[in-house]
N, CA and C atoms as a LAMMPS dump frame, in Angstrom:
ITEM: TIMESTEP
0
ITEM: NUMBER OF ATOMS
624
ITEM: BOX BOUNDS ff ff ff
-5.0000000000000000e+02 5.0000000000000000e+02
-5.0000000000000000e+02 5.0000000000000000e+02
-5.0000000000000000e+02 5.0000000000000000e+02
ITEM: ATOMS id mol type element x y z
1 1 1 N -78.028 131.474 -168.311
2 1 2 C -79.229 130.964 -168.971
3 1 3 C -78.827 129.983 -170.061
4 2 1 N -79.727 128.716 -170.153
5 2 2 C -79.146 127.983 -171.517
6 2 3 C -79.467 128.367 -173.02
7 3 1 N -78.822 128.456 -173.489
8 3 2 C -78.792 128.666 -174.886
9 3 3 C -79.174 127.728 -176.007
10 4 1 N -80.219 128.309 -176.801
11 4 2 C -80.813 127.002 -177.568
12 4 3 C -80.424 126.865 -178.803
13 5 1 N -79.996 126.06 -179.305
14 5 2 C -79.282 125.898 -180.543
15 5 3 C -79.847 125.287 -182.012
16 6 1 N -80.283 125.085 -183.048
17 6 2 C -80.77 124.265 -183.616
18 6 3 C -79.879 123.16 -184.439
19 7 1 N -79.743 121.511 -184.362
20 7 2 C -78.696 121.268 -185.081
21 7 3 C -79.251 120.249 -185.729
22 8 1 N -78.562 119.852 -186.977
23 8 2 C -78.962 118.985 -187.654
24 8 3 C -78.831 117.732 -187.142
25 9 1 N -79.333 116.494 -187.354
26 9 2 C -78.868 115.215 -187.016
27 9 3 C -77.464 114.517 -187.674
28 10 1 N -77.089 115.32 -188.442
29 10 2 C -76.142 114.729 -189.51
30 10 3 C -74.771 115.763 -189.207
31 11 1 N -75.141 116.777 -188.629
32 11 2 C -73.945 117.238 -188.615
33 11 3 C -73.064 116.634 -187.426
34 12 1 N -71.834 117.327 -188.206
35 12 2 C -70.662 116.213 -187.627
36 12 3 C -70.007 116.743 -185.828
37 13 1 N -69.722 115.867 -185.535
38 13 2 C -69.307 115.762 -183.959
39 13 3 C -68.045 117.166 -184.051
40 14 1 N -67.767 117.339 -185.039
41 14 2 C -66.285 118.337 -184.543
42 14 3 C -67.216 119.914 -185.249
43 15 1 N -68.255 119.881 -185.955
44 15 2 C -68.939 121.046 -186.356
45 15 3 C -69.612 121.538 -185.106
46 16 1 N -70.495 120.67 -184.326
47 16 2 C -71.149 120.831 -183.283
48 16 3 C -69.791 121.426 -181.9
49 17 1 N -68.897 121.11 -181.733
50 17 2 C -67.685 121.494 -180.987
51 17 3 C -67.406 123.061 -181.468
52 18 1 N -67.664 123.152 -182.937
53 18 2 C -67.092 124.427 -183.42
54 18 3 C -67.863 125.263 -182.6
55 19 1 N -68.963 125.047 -182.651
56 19 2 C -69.814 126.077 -181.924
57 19 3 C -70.149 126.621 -181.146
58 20 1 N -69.457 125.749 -179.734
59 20 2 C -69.218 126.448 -178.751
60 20 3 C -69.994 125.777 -177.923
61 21 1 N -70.658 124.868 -178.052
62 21 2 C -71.634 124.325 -177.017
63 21 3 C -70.9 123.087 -175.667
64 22 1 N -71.131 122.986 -174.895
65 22 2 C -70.523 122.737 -173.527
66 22 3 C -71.288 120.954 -174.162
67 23 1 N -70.322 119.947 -173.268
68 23 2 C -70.643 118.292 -173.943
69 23 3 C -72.205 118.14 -173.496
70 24 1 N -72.869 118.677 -172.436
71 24 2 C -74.728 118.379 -172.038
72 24 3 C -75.378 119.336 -172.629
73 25 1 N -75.249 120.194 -173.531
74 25 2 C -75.429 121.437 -174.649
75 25 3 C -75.499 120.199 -176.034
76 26 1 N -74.345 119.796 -176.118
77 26 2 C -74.32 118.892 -177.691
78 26 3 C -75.131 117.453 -177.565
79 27 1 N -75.318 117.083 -176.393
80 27 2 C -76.073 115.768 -176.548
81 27 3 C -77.309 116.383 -176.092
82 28 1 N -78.408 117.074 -175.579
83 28 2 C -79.514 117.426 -175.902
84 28 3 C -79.731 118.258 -177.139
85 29 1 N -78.671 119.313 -177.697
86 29 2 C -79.29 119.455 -179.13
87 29 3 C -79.245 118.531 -180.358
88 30 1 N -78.307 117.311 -180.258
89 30 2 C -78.277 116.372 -181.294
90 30 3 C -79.607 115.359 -181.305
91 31 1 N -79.703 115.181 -179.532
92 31 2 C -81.291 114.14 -178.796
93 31 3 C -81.745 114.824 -179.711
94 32 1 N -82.494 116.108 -179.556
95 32 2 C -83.555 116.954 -180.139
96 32 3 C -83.492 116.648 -181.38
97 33 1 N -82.693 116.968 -182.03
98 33 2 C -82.59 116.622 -183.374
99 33 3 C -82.837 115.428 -184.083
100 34 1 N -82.046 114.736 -183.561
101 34 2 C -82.985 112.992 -184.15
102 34 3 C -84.015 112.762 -183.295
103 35 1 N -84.749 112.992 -182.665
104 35 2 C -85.636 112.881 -182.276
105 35 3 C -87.231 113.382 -183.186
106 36 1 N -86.583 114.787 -183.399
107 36 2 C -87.867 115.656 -184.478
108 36 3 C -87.526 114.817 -185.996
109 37 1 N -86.745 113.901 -186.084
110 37 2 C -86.423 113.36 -187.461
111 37 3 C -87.412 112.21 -187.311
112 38 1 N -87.82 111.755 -186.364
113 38 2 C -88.795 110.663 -186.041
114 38 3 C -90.492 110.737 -186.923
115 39 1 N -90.316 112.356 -186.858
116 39 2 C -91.928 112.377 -187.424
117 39 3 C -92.61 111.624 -188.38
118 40 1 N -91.413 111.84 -189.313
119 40 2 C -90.973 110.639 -190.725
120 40 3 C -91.286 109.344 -190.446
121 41 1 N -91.483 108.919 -189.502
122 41 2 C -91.853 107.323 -188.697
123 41 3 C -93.193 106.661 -188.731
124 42 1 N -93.996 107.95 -189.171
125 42 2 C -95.581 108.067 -188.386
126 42 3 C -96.469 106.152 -189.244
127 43 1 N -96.147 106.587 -190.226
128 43 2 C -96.902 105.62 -191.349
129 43 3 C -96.215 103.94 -190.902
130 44 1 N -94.977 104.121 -191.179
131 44 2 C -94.139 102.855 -190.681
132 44 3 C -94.448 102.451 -189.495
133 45 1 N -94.32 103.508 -188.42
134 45 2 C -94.877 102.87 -186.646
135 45 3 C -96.198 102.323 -186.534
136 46 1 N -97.298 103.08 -187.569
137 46 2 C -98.077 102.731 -187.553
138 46 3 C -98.579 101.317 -188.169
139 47 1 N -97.963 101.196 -189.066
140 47 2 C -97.997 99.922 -189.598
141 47 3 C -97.574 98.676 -188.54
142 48 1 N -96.401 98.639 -187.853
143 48 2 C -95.292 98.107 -187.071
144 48 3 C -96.546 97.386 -186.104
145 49 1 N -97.729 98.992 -185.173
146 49 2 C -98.016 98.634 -184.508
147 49 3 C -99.003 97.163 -184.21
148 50 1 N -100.258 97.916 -186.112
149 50 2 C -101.034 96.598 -185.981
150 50 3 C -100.65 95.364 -186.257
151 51 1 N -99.084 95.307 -187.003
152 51 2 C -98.619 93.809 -187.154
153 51 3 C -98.302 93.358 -185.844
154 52 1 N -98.087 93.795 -184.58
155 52 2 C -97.608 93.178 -182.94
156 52 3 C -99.084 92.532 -182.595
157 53 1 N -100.106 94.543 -182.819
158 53 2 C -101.283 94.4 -182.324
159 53 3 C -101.825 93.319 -182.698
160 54 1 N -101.788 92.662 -184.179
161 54 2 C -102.452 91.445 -184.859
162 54 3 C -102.095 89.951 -184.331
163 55 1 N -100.94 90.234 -184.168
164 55 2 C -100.05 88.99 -183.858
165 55 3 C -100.315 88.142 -182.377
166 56 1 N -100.563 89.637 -181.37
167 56 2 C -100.837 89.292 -180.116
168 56 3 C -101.928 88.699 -179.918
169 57 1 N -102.941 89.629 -180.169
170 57 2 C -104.278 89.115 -180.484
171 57 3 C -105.026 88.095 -180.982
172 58 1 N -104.26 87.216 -182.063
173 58 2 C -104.581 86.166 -182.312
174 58 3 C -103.644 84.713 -181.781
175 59 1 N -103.18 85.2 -180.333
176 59 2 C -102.676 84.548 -180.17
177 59 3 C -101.14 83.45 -180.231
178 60 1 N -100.662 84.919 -180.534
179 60 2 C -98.889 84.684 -181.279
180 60 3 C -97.806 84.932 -180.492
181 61 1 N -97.005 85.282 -180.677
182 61 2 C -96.004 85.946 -179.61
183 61 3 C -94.494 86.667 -180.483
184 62 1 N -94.05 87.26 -179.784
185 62 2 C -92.804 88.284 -180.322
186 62 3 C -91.627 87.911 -179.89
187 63 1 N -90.845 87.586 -180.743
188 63 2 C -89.257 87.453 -180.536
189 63 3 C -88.425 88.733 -180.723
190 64 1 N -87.614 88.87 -180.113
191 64 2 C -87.384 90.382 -179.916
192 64 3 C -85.655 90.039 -179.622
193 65 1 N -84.784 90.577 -180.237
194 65 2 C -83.27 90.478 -180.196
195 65 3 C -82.631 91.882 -180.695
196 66 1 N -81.366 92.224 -180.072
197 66 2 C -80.411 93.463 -180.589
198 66 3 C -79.061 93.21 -180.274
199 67 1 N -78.089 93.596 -180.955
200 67 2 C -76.824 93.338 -181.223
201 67 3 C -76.113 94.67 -180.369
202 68 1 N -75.132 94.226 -179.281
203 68 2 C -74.107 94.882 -178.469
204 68 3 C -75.395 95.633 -177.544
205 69 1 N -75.082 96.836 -177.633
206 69 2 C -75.93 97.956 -176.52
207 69 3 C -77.699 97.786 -176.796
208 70 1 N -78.626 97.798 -178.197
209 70 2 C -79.376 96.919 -178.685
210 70 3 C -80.031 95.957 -178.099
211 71 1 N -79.176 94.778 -177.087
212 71 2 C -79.8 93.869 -176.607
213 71 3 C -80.022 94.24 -175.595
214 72 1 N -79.652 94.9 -174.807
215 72 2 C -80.633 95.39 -173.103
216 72 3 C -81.982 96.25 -173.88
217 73 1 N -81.785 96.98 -175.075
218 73 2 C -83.199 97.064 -175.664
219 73 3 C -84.035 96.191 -175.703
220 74 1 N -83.396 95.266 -176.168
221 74 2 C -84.345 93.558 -176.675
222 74 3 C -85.248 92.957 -175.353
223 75 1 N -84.422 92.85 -174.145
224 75 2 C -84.615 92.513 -173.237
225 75 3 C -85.737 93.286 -172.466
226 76 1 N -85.483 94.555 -172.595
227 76 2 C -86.517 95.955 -172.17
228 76 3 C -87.519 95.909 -173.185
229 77 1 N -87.59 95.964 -174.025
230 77 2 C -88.658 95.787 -174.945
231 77 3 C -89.907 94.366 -174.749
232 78 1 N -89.214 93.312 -174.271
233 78 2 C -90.048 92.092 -173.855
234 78 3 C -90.407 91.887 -172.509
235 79 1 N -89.9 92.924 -171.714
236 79 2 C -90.138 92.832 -170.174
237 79 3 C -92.015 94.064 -170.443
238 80 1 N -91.788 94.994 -171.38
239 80 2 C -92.74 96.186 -171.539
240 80 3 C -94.218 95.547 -172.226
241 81 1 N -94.041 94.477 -172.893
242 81 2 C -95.388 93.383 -173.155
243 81 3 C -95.399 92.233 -171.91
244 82 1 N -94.49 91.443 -171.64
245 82 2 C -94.849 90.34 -170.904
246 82 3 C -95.377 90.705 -169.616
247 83 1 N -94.61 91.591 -168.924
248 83 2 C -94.983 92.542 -167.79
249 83 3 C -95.934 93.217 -168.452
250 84 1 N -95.742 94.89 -168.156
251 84 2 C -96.949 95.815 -168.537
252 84 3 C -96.137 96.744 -169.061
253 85 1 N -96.625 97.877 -169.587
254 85 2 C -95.862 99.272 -169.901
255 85 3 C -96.79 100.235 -169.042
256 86 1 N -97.523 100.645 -169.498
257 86 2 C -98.667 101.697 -168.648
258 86 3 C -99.474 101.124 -167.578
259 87 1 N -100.671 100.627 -168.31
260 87 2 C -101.746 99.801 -167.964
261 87 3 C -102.104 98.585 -167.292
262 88 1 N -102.68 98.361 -166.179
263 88 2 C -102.271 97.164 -165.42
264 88 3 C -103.745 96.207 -166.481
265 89 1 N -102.849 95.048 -166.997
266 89 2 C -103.226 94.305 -167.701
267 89 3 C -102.576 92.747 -168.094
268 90 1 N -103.602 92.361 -168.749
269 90 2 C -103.011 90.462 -168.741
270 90 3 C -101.682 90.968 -169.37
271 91 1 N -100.29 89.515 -169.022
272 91 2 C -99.253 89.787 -169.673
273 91 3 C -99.625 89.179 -171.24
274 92 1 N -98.999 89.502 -172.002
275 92 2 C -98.479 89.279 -173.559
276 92 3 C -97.028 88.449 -173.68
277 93 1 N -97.034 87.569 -174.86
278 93 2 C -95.98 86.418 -174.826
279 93 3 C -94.804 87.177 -175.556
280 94 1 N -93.76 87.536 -174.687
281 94 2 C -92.523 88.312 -175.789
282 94 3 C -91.334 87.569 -175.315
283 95 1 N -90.288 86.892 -175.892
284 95 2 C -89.512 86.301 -175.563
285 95 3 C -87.857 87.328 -176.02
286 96 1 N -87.254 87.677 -175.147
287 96 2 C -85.85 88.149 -175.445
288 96 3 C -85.204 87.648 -176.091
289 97 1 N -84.565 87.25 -177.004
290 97 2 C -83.628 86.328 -177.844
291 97 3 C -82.24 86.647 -177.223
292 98 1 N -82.047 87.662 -176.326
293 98 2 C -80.162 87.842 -176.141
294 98 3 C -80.006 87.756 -174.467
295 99 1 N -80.776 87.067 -173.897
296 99 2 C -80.853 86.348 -172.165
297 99 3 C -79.975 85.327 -172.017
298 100 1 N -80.224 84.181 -173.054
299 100 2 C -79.606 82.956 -172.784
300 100 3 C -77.977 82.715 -173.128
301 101 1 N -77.113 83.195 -171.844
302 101 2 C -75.613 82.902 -172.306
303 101 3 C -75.078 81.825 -172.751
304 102 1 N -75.576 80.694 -171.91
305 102 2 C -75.683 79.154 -172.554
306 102 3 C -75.679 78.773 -173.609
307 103 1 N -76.979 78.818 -174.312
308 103 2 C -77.503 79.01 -175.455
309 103 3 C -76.32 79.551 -176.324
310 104 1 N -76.5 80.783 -176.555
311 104 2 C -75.344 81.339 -177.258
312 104 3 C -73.493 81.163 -177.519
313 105 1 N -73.271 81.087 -176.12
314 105 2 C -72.094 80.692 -176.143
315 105 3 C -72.131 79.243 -177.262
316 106 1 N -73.016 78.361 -176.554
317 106 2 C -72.646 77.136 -177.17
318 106 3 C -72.871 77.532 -179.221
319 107 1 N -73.434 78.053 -179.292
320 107 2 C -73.653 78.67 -180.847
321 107 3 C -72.363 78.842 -181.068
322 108 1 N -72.394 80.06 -180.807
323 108 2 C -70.498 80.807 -180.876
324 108 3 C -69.648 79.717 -181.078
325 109 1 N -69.848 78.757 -180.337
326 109 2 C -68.481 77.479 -180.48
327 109 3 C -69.06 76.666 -180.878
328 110 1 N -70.008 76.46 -181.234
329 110 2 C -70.073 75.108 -182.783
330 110 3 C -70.763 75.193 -183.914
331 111 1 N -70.979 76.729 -183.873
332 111 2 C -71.238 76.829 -185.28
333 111 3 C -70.457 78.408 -185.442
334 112 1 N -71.498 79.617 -185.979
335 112 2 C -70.606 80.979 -185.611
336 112 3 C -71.818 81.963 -184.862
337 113 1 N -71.075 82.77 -184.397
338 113 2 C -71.483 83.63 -183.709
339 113 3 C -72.881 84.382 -184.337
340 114 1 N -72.344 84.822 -185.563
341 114 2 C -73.594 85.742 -186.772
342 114 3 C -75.232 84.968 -186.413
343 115 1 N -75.093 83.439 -186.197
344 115 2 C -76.07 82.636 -186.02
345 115 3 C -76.867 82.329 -184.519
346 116 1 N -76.6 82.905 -183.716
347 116 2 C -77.139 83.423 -181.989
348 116 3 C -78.632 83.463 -182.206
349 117 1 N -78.986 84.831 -183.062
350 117 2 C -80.38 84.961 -182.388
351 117 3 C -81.1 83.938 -183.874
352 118 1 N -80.552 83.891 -185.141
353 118 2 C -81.287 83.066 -186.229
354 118 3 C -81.324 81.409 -186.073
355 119 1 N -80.825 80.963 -184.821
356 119 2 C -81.036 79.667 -184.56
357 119 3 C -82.352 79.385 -183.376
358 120 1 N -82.44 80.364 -182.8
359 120 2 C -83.482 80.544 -181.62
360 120 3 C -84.647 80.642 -182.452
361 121 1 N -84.932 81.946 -184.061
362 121 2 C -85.768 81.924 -184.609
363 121 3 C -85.588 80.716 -185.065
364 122 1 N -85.118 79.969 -185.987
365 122 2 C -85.328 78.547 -186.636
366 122 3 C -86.304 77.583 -185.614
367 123 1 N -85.765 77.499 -184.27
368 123 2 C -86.191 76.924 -183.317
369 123 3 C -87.587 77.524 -182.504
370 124 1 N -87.737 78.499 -182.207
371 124 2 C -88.901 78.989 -181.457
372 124 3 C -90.038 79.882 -182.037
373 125 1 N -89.86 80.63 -183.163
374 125 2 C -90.681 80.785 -184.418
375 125 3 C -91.886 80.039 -185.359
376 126 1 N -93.095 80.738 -185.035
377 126 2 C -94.03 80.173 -185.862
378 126 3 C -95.313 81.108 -186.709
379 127 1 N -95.37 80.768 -188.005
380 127 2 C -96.322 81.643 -188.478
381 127 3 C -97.147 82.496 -187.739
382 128 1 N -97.175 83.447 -187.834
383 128 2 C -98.268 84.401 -186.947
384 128 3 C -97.355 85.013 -185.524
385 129 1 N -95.958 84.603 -185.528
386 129 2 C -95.466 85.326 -184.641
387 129 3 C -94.897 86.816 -185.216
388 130 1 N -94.231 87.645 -184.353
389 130 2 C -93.509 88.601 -185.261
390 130 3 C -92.307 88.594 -184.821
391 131 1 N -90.934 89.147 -185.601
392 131 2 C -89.673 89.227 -185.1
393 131 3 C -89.233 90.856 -184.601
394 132 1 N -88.524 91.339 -183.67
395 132 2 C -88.355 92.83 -183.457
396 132 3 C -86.781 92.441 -183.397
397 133 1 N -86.088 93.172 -184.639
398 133 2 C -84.995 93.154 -184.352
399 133 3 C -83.814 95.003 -184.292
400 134 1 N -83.453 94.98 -183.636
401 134 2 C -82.628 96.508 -183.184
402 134 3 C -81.069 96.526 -183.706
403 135 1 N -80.929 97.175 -184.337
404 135 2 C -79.361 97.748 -184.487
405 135 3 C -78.904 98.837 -184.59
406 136 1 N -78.538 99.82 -183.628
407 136 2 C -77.818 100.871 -184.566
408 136 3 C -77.356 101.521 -185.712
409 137 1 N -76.8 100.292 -186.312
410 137 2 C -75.717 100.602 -187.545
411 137 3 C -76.235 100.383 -188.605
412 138 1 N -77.024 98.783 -188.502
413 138 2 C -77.689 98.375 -189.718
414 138 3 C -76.94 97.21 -190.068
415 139 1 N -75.73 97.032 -189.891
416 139 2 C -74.454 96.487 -190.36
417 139 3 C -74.105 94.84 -189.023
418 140 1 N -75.188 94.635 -188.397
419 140 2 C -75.169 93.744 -187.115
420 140 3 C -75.541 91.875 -187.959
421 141 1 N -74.276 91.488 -188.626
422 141 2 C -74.87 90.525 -189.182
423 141 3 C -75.848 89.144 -188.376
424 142 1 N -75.274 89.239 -186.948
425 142 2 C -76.506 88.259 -186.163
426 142 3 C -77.774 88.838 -186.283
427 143 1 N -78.109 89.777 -186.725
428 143 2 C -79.149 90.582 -186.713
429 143 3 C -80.062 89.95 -188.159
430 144 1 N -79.315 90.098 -189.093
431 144 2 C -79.23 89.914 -190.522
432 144 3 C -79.886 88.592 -190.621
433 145 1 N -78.829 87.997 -190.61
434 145 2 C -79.256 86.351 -190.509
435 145 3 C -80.293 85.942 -189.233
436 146 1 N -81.365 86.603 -188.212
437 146 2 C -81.872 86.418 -187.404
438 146 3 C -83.06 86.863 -188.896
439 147 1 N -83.17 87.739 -189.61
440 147 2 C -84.203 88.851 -190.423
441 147 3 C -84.25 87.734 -191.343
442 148 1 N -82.934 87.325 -191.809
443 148 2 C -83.362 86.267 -193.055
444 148 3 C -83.87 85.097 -192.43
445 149 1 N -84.22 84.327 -191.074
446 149 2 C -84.078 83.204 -191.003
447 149 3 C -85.992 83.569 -191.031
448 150 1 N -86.287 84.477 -190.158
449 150 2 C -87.87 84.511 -189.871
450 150 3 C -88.141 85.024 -191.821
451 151 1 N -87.464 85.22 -192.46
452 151 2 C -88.353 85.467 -193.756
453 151 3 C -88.508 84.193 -194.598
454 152 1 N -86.978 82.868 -194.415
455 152 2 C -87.531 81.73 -194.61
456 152 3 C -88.476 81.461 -193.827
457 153 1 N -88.91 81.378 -192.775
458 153 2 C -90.141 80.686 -192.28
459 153 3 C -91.551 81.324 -192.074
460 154 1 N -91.7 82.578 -192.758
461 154 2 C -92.847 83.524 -193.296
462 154 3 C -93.014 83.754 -192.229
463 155 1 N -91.972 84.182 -190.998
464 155 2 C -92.499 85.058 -189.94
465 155 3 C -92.369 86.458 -190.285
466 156 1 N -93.389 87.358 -189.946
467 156 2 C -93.421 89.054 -190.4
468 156 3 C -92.262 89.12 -189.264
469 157 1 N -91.49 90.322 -189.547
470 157 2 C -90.951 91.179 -188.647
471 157 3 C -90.712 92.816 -188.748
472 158 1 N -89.799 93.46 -187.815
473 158 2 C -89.732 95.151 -187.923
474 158 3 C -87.998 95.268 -187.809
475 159 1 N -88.08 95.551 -188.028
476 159 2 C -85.919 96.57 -187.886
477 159 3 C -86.302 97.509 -187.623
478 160 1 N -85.664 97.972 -186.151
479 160 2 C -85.222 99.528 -185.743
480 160 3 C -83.884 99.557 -186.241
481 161 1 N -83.579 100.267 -187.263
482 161 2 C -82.513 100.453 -187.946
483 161 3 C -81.859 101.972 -187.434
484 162 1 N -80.827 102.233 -187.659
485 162 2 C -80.022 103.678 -187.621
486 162 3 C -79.035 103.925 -188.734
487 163 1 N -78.785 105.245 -188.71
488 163 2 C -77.614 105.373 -190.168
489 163 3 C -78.168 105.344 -190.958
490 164 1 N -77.575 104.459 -191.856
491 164 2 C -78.227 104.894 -193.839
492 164 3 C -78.757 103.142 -193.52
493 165 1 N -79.434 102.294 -192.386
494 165 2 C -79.712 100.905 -192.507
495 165 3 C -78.79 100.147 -192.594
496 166 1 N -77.651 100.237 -193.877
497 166 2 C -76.895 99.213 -193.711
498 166 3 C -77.398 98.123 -194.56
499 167 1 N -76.705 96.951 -194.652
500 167 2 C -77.411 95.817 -195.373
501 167 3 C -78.135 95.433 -194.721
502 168 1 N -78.896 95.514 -193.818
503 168 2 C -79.944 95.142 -193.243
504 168 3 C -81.232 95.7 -193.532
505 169 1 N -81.078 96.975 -194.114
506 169 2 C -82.212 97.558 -194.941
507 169 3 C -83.07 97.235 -195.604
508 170 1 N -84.477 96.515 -195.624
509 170 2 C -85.058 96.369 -196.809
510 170 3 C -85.394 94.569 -196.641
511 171 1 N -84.738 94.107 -195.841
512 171 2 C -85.121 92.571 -195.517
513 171 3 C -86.467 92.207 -194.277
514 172 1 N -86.644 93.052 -193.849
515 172 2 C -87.635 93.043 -192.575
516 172 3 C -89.022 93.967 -193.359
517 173 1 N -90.294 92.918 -193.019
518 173 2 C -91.138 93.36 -193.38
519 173 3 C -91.299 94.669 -192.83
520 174 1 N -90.994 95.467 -192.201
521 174 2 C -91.032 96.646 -191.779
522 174 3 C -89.812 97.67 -191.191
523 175 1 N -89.154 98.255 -191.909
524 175 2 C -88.25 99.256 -191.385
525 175 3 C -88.808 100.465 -190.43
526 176 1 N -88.045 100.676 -189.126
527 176 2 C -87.745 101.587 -189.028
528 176 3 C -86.669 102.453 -188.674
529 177 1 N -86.397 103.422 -189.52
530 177 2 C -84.823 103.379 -189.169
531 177 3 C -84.398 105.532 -188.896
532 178 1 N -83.827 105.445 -187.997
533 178 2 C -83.503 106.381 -187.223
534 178 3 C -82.15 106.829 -187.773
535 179 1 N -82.613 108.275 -188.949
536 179 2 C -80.998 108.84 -189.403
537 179 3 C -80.266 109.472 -188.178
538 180 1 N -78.706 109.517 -189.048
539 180 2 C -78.214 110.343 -188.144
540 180 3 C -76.677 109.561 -188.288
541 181 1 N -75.73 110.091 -187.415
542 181 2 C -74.573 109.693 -187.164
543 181 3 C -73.976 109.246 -185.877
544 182 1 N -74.65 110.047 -184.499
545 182 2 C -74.269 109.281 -183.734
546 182 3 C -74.911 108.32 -183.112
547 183 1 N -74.163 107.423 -182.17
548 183 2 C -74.416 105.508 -181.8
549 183 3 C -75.642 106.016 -180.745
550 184 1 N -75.136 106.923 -179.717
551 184 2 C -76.04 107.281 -178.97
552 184 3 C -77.177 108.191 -178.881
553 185 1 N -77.182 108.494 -180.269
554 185 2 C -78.896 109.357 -180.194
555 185 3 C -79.313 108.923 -180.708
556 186 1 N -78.581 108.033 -181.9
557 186 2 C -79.776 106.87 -182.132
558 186 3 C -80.64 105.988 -181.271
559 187 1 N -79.641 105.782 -180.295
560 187 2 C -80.284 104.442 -179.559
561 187 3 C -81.237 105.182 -178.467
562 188 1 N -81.212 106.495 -178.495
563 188 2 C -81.984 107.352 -177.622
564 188 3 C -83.378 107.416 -178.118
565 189 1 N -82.825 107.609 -179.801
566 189 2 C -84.15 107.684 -180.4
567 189 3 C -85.115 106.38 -180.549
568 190 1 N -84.334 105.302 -180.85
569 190 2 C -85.026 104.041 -180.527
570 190 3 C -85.878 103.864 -179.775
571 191 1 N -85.321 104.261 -178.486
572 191 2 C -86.221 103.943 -177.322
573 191 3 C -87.343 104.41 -177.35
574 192 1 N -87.365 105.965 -177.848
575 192 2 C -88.388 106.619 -177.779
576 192 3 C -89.446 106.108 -178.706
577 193 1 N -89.261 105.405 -179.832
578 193 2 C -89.887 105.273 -180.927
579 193 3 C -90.323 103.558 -180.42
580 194 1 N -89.966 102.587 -179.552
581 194 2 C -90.429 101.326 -179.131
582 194 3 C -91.333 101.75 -178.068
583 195 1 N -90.77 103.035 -177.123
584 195 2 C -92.033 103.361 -176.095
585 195 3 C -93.255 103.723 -176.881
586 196 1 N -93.321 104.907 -177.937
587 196 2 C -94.101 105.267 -178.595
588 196 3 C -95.059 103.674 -179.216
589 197 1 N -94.515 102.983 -179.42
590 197 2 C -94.659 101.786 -180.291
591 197 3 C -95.709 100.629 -179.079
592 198 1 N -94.877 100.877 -177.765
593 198 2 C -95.914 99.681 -176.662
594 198 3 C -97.263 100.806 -176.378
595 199 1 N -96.97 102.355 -176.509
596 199 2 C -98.303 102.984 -176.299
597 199 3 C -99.638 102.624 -177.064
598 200 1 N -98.931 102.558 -178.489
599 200 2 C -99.895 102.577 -179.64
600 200 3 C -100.897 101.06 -179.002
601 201 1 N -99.819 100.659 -178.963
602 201 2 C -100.285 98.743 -178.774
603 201 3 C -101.238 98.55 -177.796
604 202 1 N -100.681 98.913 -176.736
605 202 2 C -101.239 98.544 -175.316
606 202 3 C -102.853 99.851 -175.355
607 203 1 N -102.826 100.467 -175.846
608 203 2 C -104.445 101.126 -175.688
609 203 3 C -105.51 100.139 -176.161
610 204 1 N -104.764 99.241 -177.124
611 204 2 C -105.713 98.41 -177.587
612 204 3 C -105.763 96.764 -177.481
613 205 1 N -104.85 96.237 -176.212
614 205 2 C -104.825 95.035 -176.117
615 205 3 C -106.086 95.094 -174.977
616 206 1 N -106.997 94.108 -175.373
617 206 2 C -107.134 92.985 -173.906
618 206 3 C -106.538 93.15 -173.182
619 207 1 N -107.74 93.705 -172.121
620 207 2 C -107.21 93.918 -170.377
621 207 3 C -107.105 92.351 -169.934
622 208 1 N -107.457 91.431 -169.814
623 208 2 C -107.539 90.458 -169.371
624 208 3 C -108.187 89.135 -170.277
């Protein structure tokens, strides 16, 4: 029979070992755990939602980027508006910022790398859009400089943050950030908290 454990989000990878739990034992009780740390989210998601909900609605669109594992988020996250998530309905304008290898590469080699997704905002960014940017760590400086570039140009945005944020904390009109220590229940929890996030949205977009 499985054995249910309760664990903190913070406790450490070799405490959780102490205990005896088998490796698909420690990654569903840690899931669980940052996951119920989410509740803490409620006010912030909610906020998050009507700035998309506002944005869409009047006709705006979402730039959406994440750094290393992050960017197949980015990418999944803009396929879940432009496409659909639930509801069969008109698409919504969300553009991936971490698709174009071209693009980027050529960044990487003539200017620096940190500057990938904050040159796309400089370039494809306009009042009334919003920015969604994802990191794990907090610590993703293309991320950073993507957050500072939409705050020079008074675009709102959100950070799915993890960890203690990082210097990335506190620059995005909207944090949300997912404690904890490990890479992968954060990014577990992410997901859950952007699905949670296209639900809120999509009950209330324009079917057509």
């Amino acid at each position: 029979m499985f054995k249910r454990y309760f664990i903190s989000p913070f406790l450490s990878t070799a405490s959780i070992y102490a205990v005896g739990m088998s490796h698909l034992q420690r990654a569903i009780e840690e899931s669980i755990a940052t996951l119920r740390s989410l509740s803490a989210l409620e006010e912030p998601l909610n906020r998050a939602a009507q700035l998309v909900l506002r944005s869409l609605t009047s006709g705006h669109k979402l730039l959406i980027c994440g750094n290393g594992g992050s960017a197949s988020d980015a990418t999944h996250l803009a396929t879940e508006f432009l496409c659909r998530f639930r509801e069969d309905r008109r698409p919504y304008p969300a553009i991936s910022l971490t698709t174009n290898g071209e693009f980027m590469t050529a960044v990487c080699n003539d200017y620096h790398a940190d500057e990938i997704f904050a040159r796309q905002v400089w370039g494809l960014a306009e009042k009334g859009d919003v920015l969604i940017a994802i990191t794990t760590s907090g610590k993703s400086k293309n991320i950073l400089r993507a957050l500072e570039e939409a705050r020079r140009k008074g675009v709102e945005s959100i950070a799915l943050l993890g960890r203690d944020g990082g210097f990335t904390q506190g620059v995005a009109t909207i944090d949300l950030l997912v404690p904890g220590t490990v890479t992968a229940r954060i990014q577990e929890a992410q997901k859950v908290l952007f699905h949670a996030l296209c639900e809120m949205i999509e009950e209330k977009l324009p079917k057509a």
